[in-house]
Backbone as JSON, one array per atom type, in Angstrom:
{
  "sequence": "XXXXXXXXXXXXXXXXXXXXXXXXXXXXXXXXXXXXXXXXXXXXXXXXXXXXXXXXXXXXXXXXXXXXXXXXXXXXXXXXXXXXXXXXXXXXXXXXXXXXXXXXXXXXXXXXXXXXXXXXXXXXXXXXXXXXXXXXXXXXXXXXXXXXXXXXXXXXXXXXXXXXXXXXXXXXXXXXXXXXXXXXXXXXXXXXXXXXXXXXXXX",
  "N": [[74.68, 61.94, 162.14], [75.38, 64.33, 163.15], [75.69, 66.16, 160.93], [72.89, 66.08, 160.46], [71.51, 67.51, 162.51], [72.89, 69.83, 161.81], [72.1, 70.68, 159.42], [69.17, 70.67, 160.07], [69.5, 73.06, 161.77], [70.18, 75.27, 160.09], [68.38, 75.05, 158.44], [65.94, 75.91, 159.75], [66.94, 78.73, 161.16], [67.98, 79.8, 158.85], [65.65, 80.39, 157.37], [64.44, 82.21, 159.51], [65.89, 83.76, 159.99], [65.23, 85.18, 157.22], [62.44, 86.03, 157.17], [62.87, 87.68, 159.48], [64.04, 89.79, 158.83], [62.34, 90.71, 156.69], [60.1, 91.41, 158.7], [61.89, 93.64, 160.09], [62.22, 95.65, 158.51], [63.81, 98.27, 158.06], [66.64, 97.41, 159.04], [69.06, 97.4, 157.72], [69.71, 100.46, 157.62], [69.9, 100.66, 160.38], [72.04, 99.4, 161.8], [73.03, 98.8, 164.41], [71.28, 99.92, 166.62], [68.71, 98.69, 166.04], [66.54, 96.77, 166.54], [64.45, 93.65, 167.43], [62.53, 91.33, 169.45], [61.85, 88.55, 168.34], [64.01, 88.57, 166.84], [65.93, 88.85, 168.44], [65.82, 86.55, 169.74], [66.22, 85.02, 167.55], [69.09, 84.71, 167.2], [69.98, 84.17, 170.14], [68.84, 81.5, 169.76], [70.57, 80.7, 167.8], [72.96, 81.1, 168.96], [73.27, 78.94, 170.81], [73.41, 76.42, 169.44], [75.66, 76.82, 168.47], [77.18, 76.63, 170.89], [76.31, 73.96, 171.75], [77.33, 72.58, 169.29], [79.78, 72.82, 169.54], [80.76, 71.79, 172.37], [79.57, 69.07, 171.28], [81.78, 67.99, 169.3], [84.05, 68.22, 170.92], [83.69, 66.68, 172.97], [83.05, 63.93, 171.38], [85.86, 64.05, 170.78], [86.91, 64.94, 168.03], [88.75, 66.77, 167.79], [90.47, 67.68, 166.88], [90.7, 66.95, 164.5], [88.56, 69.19, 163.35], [89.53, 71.42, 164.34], [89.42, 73.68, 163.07], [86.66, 74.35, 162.76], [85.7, 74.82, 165.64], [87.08, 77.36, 166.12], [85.76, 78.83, 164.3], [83.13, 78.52, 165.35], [83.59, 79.92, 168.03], [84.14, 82.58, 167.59], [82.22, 82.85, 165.8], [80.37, 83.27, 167.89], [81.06, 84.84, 169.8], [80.97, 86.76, 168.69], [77.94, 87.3, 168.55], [77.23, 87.88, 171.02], [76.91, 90.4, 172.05], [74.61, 90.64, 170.82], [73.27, 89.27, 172.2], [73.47, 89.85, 174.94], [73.24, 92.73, 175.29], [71.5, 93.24, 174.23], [72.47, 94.93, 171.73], [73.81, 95.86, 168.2], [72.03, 93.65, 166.94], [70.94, 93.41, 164.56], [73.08, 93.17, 163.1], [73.7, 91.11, 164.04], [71.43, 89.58, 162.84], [71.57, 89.87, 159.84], [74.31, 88.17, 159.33], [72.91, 85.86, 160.12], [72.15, 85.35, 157.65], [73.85, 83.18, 156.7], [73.02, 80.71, 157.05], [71.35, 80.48, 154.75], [72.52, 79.64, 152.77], [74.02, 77.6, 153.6], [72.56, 75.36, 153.8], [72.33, 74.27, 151.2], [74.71, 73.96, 151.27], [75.34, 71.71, 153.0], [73.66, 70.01, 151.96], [75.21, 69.22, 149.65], [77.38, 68.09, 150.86], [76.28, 65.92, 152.5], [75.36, 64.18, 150.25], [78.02, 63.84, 149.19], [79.76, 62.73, 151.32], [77.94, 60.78, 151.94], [77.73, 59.34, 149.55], [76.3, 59.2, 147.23], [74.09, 57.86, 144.86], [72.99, 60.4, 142.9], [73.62, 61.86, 141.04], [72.84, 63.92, 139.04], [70.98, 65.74, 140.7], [72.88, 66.22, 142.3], [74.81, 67.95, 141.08], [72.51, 69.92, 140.06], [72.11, 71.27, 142.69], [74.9, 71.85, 142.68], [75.13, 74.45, 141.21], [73.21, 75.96, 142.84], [74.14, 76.03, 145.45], [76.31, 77.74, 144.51], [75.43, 80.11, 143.89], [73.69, 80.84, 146.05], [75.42, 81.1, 147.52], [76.92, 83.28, 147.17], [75.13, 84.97, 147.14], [73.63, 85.14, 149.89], [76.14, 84.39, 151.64], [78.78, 85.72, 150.79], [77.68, 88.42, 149.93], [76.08, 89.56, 151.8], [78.07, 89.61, 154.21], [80.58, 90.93, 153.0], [78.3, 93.62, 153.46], [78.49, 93.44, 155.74], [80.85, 94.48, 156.79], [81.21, 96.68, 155.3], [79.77, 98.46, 156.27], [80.45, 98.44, 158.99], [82.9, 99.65, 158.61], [82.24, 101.94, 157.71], [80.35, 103.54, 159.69], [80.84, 102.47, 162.52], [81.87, 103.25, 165.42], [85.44, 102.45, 165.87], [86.09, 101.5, 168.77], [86.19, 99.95, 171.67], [83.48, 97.84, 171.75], [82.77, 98.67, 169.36], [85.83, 97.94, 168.21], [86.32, 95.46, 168.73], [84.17, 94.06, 167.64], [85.09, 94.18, 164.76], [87.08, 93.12, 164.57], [86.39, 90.2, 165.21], [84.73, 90.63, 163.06], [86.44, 90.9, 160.45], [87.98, 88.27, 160.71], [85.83, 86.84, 160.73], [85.75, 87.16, 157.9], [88.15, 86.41, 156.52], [87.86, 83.5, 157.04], [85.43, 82.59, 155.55], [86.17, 83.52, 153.0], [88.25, 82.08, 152.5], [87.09, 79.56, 152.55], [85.07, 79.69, 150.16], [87.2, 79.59, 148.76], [88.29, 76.72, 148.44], [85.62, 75.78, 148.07], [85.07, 76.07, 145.19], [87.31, 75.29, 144.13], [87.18, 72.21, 144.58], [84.57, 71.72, 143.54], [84.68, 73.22, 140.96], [87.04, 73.0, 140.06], [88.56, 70.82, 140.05], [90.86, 69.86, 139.2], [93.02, 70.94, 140.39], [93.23, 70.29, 142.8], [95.88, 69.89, 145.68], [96.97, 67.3, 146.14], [96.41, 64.71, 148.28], [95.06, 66.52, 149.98], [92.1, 67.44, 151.68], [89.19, 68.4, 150.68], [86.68, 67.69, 152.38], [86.14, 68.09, 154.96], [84.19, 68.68, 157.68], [84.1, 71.55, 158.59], [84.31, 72.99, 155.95], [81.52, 73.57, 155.85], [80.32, 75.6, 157.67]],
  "CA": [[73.79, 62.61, 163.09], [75.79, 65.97, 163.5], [75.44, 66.53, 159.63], [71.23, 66.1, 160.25], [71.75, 68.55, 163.61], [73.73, 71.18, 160.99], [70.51, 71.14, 158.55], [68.66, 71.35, 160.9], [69.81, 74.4, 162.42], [70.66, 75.65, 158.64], [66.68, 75.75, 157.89], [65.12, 77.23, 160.82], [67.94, 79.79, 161.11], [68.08, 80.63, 157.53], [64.18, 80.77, 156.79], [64.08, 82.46, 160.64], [66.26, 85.32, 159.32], [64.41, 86.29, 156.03], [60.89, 86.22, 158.09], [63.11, 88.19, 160.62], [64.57, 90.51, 157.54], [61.13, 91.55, 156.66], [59.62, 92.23, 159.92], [62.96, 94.88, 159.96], [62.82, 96.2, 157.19], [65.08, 99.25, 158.23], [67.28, 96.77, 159.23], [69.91, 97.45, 156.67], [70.12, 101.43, 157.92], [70.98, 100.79, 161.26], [72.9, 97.68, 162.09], [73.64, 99.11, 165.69], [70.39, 99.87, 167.44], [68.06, 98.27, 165.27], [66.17, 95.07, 167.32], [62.87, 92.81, 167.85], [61.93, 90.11, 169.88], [61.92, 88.17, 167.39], [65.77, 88.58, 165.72], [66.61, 88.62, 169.55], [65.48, 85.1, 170.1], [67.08, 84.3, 166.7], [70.77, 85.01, 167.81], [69.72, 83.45, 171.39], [69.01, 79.85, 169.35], [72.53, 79.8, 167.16], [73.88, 80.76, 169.71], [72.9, 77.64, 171.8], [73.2, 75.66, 168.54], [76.97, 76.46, 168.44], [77.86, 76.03, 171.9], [76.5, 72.69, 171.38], [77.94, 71.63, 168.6], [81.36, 72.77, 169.81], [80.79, 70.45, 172.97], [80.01, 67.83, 170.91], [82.75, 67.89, 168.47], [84.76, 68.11, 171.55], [83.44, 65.1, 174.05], [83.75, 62.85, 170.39], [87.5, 63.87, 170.76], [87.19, 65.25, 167.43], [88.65, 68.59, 168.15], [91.86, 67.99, 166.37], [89.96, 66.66, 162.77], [87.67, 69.68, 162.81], [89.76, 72.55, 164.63], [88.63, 75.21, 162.53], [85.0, 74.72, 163.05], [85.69, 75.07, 167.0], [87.43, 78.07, 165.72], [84.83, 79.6, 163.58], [82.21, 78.3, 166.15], [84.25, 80.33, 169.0], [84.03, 83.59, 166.91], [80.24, 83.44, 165.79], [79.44, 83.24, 169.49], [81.58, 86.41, 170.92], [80.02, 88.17, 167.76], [76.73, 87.46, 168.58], [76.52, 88.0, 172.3], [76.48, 91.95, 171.95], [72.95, 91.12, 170.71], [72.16, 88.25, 173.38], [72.96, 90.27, 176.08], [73.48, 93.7, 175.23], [70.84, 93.77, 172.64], [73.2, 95.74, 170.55], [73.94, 94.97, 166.86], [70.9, 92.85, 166.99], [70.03, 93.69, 162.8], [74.45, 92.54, 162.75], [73.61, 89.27, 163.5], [70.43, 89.14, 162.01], [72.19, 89.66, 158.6], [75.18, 87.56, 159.63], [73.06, 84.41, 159.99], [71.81, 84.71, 156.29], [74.72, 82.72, 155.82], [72.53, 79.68, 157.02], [70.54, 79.65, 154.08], [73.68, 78.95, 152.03], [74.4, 76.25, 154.84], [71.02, 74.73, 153.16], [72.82, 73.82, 150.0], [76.17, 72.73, 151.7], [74.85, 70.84, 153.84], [72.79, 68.93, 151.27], [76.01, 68.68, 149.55], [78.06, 67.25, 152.3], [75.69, 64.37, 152.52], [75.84, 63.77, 148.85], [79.62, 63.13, 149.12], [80.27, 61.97, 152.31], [76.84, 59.42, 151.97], [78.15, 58.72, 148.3], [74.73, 58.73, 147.26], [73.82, 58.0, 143.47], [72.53, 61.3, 142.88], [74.77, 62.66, 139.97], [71.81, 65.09, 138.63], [70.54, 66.46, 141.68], [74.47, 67.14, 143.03], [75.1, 68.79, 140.03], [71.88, 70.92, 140.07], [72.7, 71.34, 144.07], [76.37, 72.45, 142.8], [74.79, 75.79, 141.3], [72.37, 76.71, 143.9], [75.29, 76.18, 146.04], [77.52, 78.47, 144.36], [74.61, 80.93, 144.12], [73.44, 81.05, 147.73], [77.29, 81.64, 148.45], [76.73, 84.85, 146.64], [73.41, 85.75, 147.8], [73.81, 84.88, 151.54], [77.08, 84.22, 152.35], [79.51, 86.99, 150.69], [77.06, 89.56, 150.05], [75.62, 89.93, 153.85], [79.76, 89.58, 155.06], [80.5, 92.61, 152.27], [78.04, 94.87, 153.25], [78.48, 94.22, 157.05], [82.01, 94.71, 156.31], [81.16, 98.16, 154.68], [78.64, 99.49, 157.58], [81.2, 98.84, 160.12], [83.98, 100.56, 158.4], [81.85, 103.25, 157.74], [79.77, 103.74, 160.43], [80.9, 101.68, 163.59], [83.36, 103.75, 165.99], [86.3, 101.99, 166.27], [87.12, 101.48, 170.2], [85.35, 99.08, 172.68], [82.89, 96.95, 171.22], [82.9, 98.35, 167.7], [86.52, 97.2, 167.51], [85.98, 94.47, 169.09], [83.25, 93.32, 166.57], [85.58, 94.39, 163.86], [88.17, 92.17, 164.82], [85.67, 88.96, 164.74], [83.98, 90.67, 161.42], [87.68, 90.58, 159.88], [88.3, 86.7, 161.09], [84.81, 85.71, 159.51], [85.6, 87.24, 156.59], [89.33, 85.66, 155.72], [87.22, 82.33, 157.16], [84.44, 83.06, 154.52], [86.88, 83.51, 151.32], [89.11, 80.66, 152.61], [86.19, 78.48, 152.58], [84.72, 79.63, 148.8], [88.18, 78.95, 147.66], [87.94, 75.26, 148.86], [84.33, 75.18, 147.13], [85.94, 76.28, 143.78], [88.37, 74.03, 143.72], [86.27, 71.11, 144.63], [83.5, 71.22, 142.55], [84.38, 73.17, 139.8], [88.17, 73.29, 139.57], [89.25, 69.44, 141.03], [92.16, 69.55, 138.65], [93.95, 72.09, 140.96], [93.43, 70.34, 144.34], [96.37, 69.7, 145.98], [97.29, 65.96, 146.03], [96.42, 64.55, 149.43], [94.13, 67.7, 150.45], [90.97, 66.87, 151.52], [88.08, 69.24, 151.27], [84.97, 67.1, 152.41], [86.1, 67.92, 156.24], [83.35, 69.17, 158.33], [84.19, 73.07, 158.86], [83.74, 73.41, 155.21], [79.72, 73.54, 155.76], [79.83, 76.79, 157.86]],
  "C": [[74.11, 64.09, 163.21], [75.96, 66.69, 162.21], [73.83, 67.06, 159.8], [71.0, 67.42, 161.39], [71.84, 69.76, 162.71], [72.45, 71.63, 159.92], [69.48, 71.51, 158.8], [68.13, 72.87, 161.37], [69.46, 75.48, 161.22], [68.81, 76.28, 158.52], [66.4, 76.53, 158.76], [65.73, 78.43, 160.95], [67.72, 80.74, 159.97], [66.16, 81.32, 157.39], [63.82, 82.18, 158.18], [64.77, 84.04, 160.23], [65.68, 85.84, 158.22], [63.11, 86.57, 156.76], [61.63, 87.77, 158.56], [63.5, 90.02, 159.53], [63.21, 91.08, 157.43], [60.56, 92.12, 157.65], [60.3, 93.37, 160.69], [63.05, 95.59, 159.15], [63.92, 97.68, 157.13], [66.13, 99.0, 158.79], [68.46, 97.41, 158.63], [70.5, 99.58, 156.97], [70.42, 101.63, 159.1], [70.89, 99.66, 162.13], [73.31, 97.71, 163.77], [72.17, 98.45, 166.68], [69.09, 98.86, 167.28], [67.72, 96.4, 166.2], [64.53, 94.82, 167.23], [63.06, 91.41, 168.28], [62.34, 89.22, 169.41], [63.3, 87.37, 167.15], [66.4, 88.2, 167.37], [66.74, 87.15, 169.73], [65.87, 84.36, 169.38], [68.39, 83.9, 166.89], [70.44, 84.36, 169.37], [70.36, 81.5, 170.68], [70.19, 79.7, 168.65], [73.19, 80.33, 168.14], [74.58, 79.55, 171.17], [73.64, 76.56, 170.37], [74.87, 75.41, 168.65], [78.04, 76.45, 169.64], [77.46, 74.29, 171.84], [77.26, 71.76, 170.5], [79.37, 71.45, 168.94], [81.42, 71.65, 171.18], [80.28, 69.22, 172.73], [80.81, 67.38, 170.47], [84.05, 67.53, 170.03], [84.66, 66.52, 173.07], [83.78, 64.26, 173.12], [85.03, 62.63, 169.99], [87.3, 64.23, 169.21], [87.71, 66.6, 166.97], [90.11, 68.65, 167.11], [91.57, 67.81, 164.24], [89.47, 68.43, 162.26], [87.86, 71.2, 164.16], [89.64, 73.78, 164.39], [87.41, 75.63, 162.93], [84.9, 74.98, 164.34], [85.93, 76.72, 166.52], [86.14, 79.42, 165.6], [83.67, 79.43, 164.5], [82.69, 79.81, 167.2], [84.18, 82.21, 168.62], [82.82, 84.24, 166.29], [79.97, 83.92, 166.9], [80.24, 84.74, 169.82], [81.02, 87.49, 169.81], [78.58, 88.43, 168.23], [76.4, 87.44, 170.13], [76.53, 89.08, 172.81], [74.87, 91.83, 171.62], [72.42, 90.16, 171.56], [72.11, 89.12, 174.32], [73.05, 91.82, 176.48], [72.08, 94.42, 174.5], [70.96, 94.79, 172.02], [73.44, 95.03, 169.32], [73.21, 93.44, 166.59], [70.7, 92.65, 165.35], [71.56, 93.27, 162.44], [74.0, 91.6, 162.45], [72.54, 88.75, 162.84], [71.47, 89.04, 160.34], [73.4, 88.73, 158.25], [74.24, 85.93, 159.68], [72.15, 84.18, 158.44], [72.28, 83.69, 155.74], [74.15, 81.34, 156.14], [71.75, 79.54, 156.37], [71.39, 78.84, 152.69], [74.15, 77.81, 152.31], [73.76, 74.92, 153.96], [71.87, 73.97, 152.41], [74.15, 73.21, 150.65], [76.68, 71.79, 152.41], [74.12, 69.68, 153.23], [74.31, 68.23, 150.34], [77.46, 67.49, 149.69], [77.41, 65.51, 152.0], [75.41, 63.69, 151.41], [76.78, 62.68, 149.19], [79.78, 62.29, 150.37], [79.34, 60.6, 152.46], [77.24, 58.6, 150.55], [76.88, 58.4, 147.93], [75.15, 58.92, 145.71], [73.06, 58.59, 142.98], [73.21, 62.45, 141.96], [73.5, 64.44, 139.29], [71.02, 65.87, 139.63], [71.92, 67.22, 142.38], [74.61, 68.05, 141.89], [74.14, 70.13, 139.72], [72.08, 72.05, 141.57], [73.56, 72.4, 143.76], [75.97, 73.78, 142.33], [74.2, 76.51, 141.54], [72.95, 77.15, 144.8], [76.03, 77.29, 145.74], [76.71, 79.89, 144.42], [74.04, 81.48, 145.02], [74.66, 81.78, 147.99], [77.36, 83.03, 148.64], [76.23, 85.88, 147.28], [73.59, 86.23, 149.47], [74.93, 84.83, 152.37], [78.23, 85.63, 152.22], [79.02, 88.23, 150.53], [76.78, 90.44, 151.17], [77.13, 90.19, 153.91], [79.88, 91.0, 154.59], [79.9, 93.8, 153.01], [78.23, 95.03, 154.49], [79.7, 94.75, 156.96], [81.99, 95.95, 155.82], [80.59, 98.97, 155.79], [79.78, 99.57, 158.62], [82.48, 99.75, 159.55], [83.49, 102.1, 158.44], [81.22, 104.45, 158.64], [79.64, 103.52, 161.72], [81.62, 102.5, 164.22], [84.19, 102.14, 166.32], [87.21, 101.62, 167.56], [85.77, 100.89, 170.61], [84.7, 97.7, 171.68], [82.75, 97.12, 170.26], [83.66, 97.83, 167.13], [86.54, 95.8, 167.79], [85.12, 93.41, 167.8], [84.09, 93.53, 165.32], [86.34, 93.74, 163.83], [87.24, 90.88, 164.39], [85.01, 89.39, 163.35], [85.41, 90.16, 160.3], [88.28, 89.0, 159.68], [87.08, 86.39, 160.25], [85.05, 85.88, 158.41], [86.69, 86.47, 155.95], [88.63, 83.88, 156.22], [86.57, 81.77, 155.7], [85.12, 82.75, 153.16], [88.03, 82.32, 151.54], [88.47, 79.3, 152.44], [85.41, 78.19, 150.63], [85.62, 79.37, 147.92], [88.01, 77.3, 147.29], [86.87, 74.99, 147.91], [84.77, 74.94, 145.16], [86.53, 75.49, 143.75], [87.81, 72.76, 143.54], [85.48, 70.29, 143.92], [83.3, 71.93, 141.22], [85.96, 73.41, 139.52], [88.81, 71.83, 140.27], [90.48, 69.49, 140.22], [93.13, 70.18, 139.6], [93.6, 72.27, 142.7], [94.62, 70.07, 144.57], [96.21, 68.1, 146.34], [97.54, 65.11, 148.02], [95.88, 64.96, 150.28], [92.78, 67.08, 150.81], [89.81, 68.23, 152.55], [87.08, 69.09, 151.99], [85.25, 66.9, 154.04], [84.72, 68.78, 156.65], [83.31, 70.73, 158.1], [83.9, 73.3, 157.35], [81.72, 74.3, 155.13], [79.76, 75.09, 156.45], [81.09, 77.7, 157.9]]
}
C-alpha cells in the first residue's frame, strides 16, 4: 500500500513539475524569487505527502527498518518550507522535485523485486530508464542547484540554511546511486548480508 501511495505521489509530482517547468520558463535564472501559483501549490502537496508518509512509517513502528527515509523525509520538508511559507526559492523546489520523475522508474522497480513478479524483460528495460532518469532528474537538477547556490545564494540565514539541507540531499543522492549500481548492474560487489531493496532506496 505505501509502495502504491509513493507512485502515486511520484507521477503527479513529477509530471506536476515539468508542466510547472514550462509555465517558468526563467525558472532556471532565478532560483530565489522566481514563483507561481501553480509551483506554490506543488511544494504545498509533497510537502503534505511527506509529512504523511513519515507518520505512517512511524505509527507502523517501522521507524527503525526505514530510518533514513524519516531522515531524508525530515530534510525535504525544512527545504521546502521557504517556498510554502515564505514563498522564497519557490523555482528551488520546483527543480528539486524533478527527482520524482526518477521516483517513476524506482518505484516501478521496487515492486518488481519486492512483488517478485515474472517480468524479466520489462525489469531489465525498466533497469535503463532507471539509470537514465537518475541522470536526467535526479543528479542533474541536485548539480545545478548545487552550482546556483554556491554561486549565487548569500551564505547567512536562510541561504545557509538551505545550503546545509542542499549538502545532506546531495551525499543522500550519491549514497543512494551507489546502492543502484551495485544492485542492478554490479551484484557481484554487494556486500554479503547487505540488503538494498529497503524502502529509502526509492527517494
Amino acid at each position: 500500500r505505501n509502495l502504491l501511495v509513493s507512485f502515486a505521489h511520484s507521477v503527479v509530482a513529477g509530471l506536476w513539475a515539468v508542466v510547472g517547468l514550462w509555465q517558468l520558463p526563467g525558472a532556471f535564472n532565478d532560483l530565489v524569487e522566481t514563483t507561481s501559483p501553480s509551483v506554490h501549490l506543488l511544494l504545498c502537496f509533497s510537502t503534505g505527502y511527506f509529512i504523511h508518509d513519515s507518520l505512517d512509517i512511524i505509527i507502523c513502528r517501522q521507524s527503525r527498518a526505514s530510518w533514513e527515509y524519516l531522515v531524508h523525509h525530515a530534510v525535504a520538508c525544512s527545504a521546502l518550507l521557504s517556498g510554502v511559507f515564505l514563498n522564497r526559492f519557490v523555482a528551488a523546489g520546483l527543480l528539486s522535485m524533478f527527482v520524482e520523475v526518477s521516483n517513476i522508474f524506482l518505484t516501478l522497480r521496487m515492486m518488481i523485486r519486492l512483488g517478485r513478479l515474472p517480468l524479466p524483460a520489462f525489469y531489465e528495460v525498466n533497469k535503463y530508464l532507471n539509470l537514465a532518469a537518475y541522470f536526467l532528474f535526479r543528479l542533474a537538477p541536485q548539480a545545478y542547484l548545487t552550482w546556483f547556490f554556491v554561486r549565487h545564494v548569500e551564505m547567512r540565514g536562510q541561504g545557509a540554511f538551505l545550503m546545509v539541507n542542499l549538502v545532506l540531499l546531495d551525499t543522500m543522492i550519491l549514497m543512494y546511486f551507489s546502492r543502484l549500481l551495485r544492485s542492478d548492474f554490479c551484484p557481484g560487489s554487494r556486500r554479503p548480508g547487505s540488503d538494498d531493496e529497503t524502502k529509502y532506496l526509492i527517494d
